[in-house]
DRENPA-3360 file (N, C-alpha, C; in nm, 2 decimals, always signed):
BEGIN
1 = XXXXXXXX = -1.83/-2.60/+1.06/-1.90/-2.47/+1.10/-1.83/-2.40/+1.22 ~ -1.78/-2.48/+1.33/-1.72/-2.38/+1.42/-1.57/-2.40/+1.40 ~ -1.49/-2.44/+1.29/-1.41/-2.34/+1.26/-1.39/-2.25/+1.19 ~ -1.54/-2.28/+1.09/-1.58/-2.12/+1.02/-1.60/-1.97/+1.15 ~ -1.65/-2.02/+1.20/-1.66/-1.93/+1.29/-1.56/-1.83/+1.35 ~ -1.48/-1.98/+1.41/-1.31/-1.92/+1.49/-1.27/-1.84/+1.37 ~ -1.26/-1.85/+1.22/-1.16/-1.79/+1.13/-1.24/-1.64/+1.11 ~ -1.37/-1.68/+1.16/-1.42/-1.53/+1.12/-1.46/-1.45/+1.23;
9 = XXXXXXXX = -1.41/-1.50/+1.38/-1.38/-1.41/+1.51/-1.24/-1.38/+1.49 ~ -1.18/-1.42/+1.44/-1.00/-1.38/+1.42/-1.02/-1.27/+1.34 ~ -1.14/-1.28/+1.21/-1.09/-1.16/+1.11/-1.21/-1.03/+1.15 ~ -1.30/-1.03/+1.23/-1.33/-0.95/+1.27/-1.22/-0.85/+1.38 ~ -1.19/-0.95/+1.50/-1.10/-0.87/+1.56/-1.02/-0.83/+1.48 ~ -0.95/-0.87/+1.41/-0.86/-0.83/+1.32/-0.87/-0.68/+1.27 ~ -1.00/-0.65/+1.23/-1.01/-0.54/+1.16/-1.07/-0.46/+1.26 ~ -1.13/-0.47/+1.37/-1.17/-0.40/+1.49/-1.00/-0.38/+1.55;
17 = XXXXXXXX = -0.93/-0.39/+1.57/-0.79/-0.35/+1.61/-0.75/-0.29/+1.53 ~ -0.75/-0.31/+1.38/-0.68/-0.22/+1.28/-0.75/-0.08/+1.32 ~ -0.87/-0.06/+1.34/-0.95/+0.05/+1.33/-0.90/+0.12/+1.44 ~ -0.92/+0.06/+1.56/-0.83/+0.15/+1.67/-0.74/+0.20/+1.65 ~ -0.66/+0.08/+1.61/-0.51/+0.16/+1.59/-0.53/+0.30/+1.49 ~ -0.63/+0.30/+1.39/-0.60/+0.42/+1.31/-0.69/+0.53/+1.34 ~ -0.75/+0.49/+1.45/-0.86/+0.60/+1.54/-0.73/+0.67/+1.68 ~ -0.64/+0.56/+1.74/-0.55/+0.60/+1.81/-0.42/+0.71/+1.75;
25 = XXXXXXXX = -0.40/+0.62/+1.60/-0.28/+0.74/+1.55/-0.35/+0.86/+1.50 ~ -0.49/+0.87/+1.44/-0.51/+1.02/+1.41/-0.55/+1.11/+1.51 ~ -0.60/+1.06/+1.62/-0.61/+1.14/+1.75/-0.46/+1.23/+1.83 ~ -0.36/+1.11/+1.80/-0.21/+1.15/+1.82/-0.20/+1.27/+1.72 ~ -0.20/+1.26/+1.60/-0.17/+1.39/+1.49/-0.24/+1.47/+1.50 ~ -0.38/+1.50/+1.55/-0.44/+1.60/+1.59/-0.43/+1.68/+1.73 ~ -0.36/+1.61/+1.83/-0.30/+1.61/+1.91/-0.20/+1.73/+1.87 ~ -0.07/+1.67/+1.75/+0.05/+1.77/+1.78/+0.00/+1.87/+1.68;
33 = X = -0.07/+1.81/+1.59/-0.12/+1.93/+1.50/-0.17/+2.10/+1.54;
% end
């Protein structure tokens, strides 16, 4: 159970950082847009 856990705080952050990152780069292109 708590390495179910650890593997599924890895893949949440995981996809909570992907999401920034693509909240970061379209803020940049609306930026030079």
């Amino acid at each position: 159970m708590y390495r179910y856990n650890v593997k599924l705080d890895y893949v949440v952050m995981k996809e909570v950082s992907l999401v920034a990152y693509l909240v970061s780069f379209l803020s940049i292109i609306k930026r030079q847009a």
